[in-house]
C-alpha positions as CSV (number, residue, x, y, z in Angstrom):
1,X,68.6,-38.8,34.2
2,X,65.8,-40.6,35.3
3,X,62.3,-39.0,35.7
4,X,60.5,-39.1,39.0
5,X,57.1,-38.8,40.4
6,X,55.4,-35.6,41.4
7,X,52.5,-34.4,42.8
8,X,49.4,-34.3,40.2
9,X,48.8,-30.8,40.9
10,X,47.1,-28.5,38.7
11,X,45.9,-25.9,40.3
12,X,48.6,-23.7,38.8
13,X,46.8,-22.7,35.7
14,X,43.9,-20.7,37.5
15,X,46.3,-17.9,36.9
16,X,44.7,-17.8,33.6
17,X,41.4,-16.7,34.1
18,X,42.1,-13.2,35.2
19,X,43.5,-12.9,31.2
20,X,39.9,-12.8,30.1
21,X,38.6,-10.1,33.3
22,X,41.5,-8.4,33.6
23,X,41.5,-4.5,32.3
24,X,45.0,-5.1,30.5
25,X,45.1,-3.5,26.9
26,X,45.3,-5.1,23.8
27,X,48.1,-2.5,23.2
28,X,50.1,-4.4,26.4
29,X,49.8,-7.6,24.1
30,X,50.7,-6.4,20.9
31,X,52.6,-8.6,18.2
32,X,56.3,-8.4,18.7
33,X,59.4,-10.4,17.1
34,X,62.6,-10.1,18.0
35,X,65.8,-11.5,16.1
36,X,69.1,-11.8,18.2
37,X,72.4,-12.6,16.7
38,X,75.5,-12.8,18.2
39,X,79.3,-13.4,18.1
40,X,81.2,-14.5,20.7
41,X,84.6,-15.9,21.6
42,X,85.1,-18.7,24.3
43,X,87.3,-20.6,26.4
44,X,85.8,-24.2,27.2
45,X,88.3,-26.6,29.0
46,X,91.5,-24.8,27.6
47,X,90.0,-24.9,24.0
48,X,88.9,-21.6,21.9
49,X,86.2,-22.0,20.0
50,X,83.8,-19.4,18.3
51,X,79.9,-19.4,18.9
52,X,77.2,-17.9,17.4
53,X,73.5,-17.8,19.0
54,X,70.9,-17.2,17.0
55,X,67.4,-16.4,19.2
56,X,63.9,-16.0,18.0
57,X,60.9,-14.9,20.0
58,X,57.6,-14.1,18.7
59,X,54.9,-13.2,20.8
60,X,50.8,-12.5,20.1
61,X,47.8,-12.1,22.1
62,X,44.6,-10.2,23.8
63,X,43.2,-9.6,26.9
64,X,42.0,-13.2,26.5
65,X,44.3,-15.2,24.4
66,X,48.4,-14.9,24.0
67,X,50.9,-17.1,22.0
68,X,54.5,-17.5,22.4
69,X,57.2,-19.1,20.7
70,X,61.0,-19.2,21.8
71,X,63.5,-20.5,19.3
72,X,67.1,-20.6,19.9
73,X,70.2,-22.1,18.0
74,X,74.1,-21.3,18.8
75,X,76.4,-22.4,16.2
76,X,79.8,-23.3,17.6
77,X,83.0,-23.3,15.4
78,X,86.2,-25.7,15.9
79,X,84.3,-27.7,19.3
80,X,86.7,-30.3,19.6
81,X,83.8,-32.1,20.9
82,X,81.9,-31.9,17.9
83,X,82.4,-34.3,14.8
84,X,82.1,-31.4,12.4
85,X,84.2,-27.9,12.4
86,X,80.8,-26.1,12.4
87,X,78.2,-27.7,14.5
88,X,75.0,-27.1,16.2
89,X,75.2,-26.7,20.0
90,X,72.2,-26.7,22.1
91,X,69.4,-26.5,20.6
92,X,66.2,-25.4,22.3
93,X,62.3,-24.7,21.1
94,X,59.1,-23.9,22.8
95,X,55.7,-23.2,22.0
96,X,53.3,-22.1,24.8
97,X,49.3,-21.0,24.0
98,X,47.1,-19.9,27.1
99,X,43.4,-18.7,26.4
100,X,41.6,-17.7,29.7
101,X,37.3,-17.0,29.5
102,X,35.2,-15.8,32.3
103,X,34.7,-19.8,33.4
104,X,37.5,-21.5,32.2
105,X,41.2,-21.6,31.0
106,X,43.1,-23.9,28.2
107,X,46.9,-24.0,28.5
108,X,49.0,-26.1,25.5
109,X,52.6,-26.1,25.6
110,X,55.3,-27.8,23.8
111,X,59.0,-27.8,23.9
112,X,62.5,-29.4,22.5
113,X,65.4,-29.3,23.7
114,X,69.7,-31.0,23.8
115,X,71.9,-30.3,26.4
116,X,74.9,-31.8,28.1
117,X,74.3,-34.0,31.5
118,X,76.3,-32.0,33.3
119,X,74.4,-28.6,32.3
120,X,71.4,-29.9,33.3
121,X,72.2,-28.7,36.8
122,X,70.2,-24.9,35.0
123,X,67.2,-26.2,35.0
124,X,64.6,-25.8,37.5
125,X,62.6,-28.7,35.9
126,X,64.3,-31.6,37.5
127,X,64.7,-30.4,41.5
128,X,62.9,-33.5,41.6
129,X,65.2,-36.4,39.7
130,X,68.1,-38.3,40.8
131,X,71.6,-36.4,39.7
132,X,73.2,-38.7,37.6
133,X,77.3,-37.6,36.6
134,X,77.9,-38.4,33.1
135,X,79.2,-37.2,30.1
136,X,77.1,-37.9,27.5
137,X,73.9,-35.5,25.9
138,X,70.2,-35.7,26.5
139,X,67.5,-34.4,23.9
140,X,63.8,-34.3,25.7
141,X,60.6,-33.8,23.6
142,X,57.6,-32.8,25.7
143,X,54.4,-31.6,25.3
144,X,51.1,-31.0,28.0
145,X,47.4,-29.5,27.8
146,X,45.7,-27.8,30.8
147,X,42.0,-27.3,30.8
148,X,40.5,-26.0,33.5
149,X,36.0,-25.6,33.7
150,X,33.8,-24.4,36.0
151,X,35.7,-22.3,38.3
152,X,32.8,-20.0,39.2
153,X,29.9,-22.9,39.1
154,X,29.3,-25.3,42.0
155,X,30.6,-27.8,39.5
156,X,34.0,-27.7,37.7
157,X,37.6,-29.9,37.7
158,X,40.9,-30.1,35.8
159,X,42.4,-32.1,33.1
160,X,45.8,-32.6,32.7
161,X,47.7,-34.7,30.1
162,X,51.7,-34.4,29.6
163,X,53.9,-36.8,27.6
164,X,57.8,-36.2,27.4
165,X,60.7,-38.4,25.4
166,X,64.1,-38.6,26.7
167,X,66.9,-39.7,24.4
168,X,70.4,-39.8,25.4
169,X,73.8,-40.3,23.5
170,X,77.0,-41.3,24.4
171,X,76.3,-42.0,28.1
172,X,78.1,-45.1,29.9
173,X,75.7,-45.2,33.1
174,X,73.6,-48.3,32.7
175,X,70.7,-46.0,34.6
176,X,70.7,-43.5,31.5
177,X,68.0,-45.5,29.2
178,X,65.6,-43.7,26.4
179,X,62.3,-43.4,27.8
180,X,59.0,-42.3,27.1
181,X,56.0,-41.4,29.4
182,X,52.8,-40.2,29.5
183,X,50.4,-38.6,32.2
184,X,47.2,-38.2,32.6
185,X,45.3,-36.3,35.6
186,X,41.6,-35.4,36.4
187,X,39.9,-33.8,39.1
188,X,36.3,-33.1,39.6
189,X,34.9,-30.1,42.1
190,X,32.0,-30.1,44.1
191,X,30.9,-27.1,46.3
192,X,28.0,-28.0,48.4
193,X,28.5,-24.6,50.3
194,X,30.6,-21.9,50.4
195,X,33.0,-22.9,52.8
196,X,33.4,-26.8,51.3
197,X,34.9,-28.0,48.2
198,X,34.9,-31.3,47.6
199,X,36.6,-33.5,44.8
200,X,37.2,-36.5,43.3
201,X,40.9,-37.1,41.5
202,X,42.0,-39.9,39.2
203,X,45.4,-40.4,37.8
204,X,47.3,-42.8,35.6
205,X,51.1,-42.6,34.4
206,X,53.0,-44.7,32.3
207,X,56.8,-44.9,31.3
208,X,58.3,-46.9,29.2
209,X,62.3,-47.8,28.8
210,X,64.8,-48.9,26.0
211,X,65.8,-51.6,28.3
212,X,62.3,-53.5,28.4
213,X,61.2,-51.7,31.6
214,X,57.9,-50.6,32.3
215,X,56.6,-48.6,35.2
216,X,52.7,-47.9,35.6
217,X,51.0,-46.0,38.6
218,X,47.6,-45.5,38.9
219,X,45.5,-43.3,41.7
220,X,42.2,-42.8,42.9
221,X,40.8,-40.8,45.4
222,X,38.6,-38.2,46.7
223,X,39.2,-34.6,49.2
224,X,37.9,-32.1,50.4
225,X,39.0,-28.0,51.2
226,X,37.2,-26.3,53.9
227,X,36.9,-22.9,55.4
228,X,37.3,-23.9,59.7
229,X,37.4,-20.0,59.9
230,X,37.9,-16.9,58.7
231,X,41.8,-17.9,59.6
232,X,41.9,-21.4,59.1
233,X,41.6,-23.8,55.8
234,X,42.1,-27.3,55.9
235,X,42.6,-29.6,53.0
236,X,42.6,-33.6,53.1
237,X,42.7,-36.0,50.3
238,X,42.8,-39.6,50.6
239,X,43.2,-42.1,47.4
240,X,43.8,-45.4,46.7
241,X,47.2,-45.6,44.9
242,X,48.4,-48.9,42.8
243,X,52.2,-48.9,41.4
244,X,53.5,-51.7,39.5
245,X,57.5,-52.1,38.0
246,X,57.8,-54.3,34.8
247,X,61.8,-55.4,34.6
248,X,63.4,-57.9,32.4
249,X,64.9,-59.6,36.0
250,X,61.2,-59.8,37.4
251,X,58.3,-57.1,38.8
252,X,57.9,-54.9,41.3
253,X,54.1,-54.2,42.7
254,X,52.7,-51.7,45.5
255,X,48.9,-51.0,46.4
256,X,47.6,-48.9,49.3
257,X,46.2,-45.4,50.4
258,X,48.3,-42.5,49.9
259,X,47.2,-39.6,52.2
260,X,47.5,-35.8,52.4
261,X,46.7,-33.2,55.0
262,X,47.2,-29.8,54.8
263,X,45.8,-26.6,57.4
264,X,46.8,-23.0,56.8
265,X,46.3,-20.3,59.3
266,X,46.8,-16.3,58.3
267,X,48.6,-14.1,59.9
268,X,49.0,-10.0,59.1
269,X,52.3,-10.8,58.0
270,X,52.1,-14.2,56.2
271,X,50.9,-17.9,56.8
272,X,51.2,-20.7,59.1
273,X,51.1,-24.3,57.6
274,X,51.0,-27.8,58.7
275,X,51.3,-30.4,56.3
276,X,51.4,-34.6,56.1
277,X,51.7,-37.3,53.6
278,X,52.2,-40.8,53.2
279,X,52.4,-43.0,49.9
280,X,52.9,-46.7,49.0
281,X,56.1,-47.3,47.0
282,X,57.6,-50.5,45.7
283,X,61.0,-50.2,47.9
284,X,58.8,-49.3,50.8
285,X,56.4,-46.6,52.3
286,X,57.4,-42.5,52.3
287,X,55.7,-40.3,54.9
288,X,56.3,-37.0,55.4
289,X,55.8,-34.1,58.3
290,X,56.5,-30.6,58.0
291,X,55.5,-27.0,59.8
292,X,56.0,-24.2,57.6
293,X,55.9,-19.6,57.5
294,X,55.6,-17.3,55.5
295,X,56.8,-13.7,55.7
296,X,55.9,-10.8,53.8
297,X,57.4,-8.0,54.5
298,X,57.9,-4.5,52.4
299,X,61.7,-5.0,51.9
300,X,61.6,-8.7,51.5
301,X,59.5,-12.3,51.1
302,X,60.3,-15.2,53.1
303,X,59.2,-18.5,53.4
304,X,60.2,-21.7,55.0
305,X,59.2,-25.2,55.7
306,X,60.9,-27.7,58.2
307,X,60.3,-31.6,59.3
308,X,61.1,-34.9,58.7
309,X,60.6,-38.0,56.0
310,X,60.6,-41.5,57.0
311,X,61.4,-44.3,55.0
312,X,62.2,-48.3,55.7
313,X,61.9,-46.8,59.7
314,X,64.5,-44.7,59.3
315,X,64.0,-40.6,59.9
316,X,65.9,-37.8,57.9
317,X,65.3,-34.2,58.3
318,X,63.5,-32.1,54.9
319,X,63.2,-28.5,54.7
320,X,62.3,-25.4,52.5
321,X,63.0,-21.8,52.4
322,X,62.8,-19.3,49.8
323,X,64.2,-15.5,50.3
324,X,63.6,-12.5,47.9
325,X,64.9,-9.1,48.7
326,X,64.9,-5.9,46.3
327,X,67.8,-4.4,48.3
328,X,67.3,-0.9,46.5
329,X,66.1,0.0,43.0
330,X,68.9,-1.6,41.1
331,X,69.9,-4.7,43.5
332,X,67.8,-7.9,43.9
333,X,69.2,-10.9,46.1
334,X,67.2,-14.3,46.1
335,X,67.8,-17.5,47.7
336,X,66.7,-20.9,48.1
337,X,67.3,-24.4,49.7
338,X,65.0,-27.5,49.6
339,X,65.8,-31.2,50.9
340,X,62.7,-33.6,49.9
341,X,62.7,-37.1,49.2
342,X,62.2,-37.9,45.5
343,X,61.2,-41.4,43.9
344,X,62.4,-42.3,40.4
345,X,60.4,-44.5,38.0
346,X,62.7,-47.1,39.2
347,X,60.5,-47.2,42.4
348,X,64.1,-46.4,43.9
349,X,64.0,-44.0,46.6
350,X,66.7,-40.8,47.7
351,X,67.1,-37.4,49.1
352,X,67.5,-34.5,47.1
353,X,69.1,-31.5,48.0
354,X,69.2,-28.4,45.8
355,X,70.5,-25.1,46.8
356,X,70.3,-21.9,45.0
357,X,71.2,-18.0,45.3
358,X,71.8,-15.3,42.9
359,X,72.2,-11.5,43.0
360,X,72.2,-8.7,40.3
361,X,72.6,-5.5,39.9
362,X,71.8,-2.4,37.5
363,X,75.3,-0.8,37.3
364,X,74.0,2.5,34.9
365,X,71.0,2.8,32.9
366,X,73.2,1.2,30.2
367,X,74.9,-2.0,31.8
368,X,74.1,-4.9,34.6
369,X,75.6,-7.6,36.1
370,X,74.9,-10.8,37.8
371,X,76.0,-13.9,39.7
372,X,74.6,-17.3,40.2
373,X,75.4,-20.4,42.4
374,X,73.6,-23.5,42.8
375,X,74.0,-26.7,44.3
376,X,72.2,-30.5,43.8
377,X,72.7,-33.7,45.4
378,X,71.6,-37.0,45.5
379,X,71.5,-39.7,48.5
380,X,70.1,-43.0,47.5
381,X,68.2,-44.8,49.6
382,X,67.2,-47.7,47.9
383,X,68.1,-49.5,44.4
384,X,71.6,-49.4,42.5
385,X,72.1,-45.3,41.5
386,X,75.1,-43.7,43.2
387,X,75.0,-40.8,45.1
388,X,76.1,-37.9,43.4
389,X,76.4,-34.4,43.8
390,X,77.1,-30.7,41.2
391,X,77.8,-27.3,41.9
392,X,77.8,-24.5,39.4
393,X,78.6,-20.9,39.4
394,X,78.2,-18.4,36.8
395,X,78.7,-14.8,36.2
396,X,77.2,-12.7,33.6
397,X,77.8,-8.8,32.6
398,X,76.0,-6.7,30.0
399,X,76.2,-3.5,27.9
400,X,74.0,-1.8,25.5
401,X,75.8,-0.3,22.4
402,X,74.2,2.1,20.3
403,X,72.4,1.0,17.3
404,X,70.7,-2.1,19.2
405,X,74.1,-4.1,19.7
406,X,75.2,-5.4,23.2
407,X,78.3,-6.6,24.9
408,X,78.2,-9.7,27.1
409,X,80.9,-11.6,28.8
410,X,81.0,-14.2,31.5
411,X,82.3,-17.0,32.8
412,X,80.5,-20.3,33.9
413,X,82.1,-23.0,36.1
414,X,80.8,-26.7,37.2
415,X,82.2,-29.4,38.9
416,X,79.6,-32.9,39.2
417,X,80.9,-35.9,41.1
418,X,79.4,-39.2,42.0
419,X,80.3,-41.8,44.8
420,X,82.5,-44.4,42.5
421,X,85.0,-41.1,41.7
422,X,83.1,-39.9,38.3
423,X,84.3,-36.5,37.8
424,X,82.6,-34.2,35.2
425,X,83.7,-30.9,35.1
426,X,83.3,-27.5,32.7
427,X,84.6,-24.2,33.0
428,X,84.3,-21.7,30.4
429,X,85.1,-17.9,30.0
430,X,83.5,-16.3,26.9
431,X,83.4,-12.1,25.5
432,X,81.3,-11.5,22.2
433,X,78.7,-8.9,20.7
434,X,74.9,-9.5,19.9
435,X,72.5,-7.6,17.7
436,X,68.4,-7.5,18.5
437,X,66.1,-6.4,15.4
438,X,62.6,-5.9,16.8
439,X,59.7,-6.9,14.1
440,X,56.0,-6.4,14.4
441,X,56.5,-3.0,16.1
C-alpha cells in the first residue's frame, strides 16, 4: 500500500506542555510493567490453530517527562499459512518519549510492525492511502522527532522529521514496491501583536522505491492566524510548492502555489468553520471547499464537515462527521465517516472513503463487551491502481477471573475486493484465557 501525502501539520504536540505546569502527581506517573500471557484457541478460514500472545508494557515518567514502550508477540501453532508448525504472527513494537518544559516540548517515537494486507483495514494510520487487495504481508519501520520552542515568546516554530520503511512479501500487485521515505517540516512564528501570528513553513519529502522510482516534493511558504474578533479567527497560508516524479518510463514535474484558508466562528454550543485549499499535483490540480459544525452537547459530541473537491474539472462531493455519545455510565457509541481526496506518491489521485462505528458496553463490574464495523474504499482518479474496497467487523467479550486471569472470545470477519474481481477474505472465531503480572508496583 502506497503512502500518500498529508498535511505538514504539527501543531499536535502542544499538548505537551501542560506535562511540565500541570499539578498531576508524580504518584499518577509512577513506574509500572505489566506482562500478559495468553492461550487461545481459533478458527481462521476453517483451520484450528492455537495462539499465544505475549504483551509487554512498561511505562515511566514525571510531571515533566514520561516513557513508554509497547511490545507484543503472538505465537501461533499449526498456521497452515506459516512455513514452520510454531511461528511468529504479527509482531508489533513501539517506543514513544514526550518531555514538555514551561517553553517547549520534545516528542521521539519509534515503532515496528508485520501485518497481513488485508488487516491493515485496523489501522487508523492510513485513512489517507489507496486500499490496495492483496494477499501478501507488510513489515513498516518508522520513526519521528517533534520539537516544539518558544510557545510563550513572540518568537518560536516547530520541527518535524519522520522516516518510515515499508517492506512487503509475497504480494502480486505490481503497485506493492519496498519503499523508503523521509520528511522533514519547519515552521517559524512570529507574533507582532496579540491578535497576529505570523509564520514562515518549509518542507521537503522524499521517497524512494525498489522499482527505481523516486518522488521528491518540496514547499515553501509563509501565513498568518489572526484574531477578526472575539468570535472570529482566520488563518491563511500561501506557499510555493515544487513536486517532481522520477520513473524508469520517464518524469513527472509540477510547480505552483498551494493555498489554504481557514475562519472559525464560536458559538455557545460549538464552532462554525469555513475552509479552502488548492495544490499543484503532477496528474493535475486538487482544490477543495468545505463548511463545517461542531456540537457539544452534555450527552454527546458532534462534528461535521461538508463540500466538494475538484479535480481535471470534474466536482465530487467530500464530507466529515464524527459522533461520540456516553449513552449511560456503562454504554459508549461513536461513529465516523470521512470522503477526502488522497494523492499517492505516484502523483496518482482518488477518493477515499472510510467509515467507522463501534459500541461497548460494561455488562457487570466483572465483564464487557464490544462491537466494531468499519469500512474503506478507494476510487481512482488518475494513474493505473484499481478501485478497491474492505469491510470488517469484529466482536470482542471479556471476563475477569480471580487471581489476575481473564477470559476473551471473539470473532473477526473481513471481506476486501478490488475492481478486476480480487477477493481477499478472513473470518476467524477464537476462545482462550490470559494472565497479567503487574511489575514496578
Amino acid at each position: 500500500m502506497r503512502q500518500c501525502r498529508t498535511a505538514a501539520g504539527l501543531a499536535g504536540l502542544l499538548a505537551l506542555l501542560p506535562l511540565a505546569a500541570s499539578g498531576q502527581d508524580d504518584d499518577a506517573l509512577a513506574p509500572e510493567a505489566r506482562l500478559t500471557v495468553g492461550q487461545q484457541i481459533a478458527v481462521e478460514d476453517g483451520n484450528l490453530i492455537g495462539i499465544t500472545p505475549l504483551d509487554l508494557s512498561l511505562r515511566t515518567g514525571t510531571r515533566a517527562q514520561t516513557l513508554q514502550i509497547t511490545l507484543s508477540a503472538p505465537f501461533r501453532l499449526n498456521d497452515p499459512q506459516e512455513s514452520r508448525s510454531f511461528a511468529l504472527g504479527d509482531p508489533l513494537a513501539r517506543l514513544l518519549y514526550r518531555r514538555g518544559a514551561r517553553n517547549s516540548a520534545i516528542e521521539a517515537e519509534f515503532g515496528y510492525r508485520e501485518t497481513d494486507l488485508e488487516r491493515e483495514i485496523f489501522f487508523d494510520d492510513l485513512s489517507n492511502e489507496f486500499l490496495v487487495v492483496d494477499g501478501g504481508r507488510v513489515a513498516q519501520t518508522d520513526a519521528r522527532m517533534t520539537y516544539v520552542f518558544g510557545t510563550q515568546a513572540p518568537l518560536g516554530g516547530e520541527l518535524g522529521l519522520f522516516w518510515v520503511r515499508r517492506d512487503y512479501s509475497g504480494t502480486t500487485s505490481p503497485d506493492l514496491t519496498d519503499s523508503e521515505t523521509r520528511r522533514a517540516n519547519l515552521a517559524i512564528y512570529l507574533e507582532p501583536t496579540p491578535l497576529i501570528r505570523g509564520r514562515i513553513v518549509a518542507g521537503s519529502s522524499r521517497t524512494e522505491e525498489d522499482d527505481g522510482s523516486e518522488s521528491r516534493s518540496d514547499r515553501i511558504g509563509v501565513g498568518a492566524a489572526m484574531q477578526v474578533d472575539k468570535v472570529t479567527n482566520l488563518d491563511v497560508e500561501l506557499a510555493r510548492t515544487n513536486i517532481r516524479r522520477d520513473e524508469p518510463n520517464g518524469n513527472e514535474t509540477a510547480e505552483g502555489p498551494s493555498i489554504r484558508l481557514g475562519l472559525t466562528r464560536s458559538r455557545p454550543l460549538g464552532d462554525w468553520s469555513l475552509s479552502f485549499a488548492s495544490d499543484p499535483g503532477t496528474a493535475g490540480r486538487r482544490e477543495n471547499l468545505t463548511v463545517g459544525r461542531s456540537l457539544d452537547l452534555r450527552r454527546f459530541t458532534l462534528s461535521g464537515q461538508v463540500g466538494v473537491t475538484r479535480f481535471n474539472g470534474n466536482y465530487d462531493p467530500v464530507f466529515q462527521i464524527a459522533y461520540r455519545q456516553q449513552v449511560n455510565r456503562l454504554s459508549t457509541v461513536q461513529a465516523s465517516l470521512r470522503r477526502a481526496g488522497v494523492t499517492d506518491n505516484d502523483g496518482d489521485e482518488a477518493l477515499s472513503t472510510d467509515l467507522s462505528a463501534s459500541v461497548s458496553r460494561q455488562l457487570s463490574e466483572v465483564s464487557s463487551i464490544g462491537a466494531n464495523i468499519r469500512y474503506r474504499e478507494s476510487e481512482v482518479q488518475s494513474g493505473d491502481s484499481l478501485d478497491a474496497r474492505s469491510v470488517s467487523f469484529g466482536l470482542d467479550y471479556s471476563r475477569a477471573l480471580p487471581a489476575d486471569f481473564a477470559l476473551v472470545a471473539g470473532a473477526n470477519i473481513i471481506r476486501s475486493k478490488n475492481s478486476n474481481g480480487t477477493r481477499e477474505d478472513e473470518e476467524r472465531v477464537y476462545l482462550g484465557v490470559n494472565r497479567s503480572f503487574d511489575f514496578l508496583r
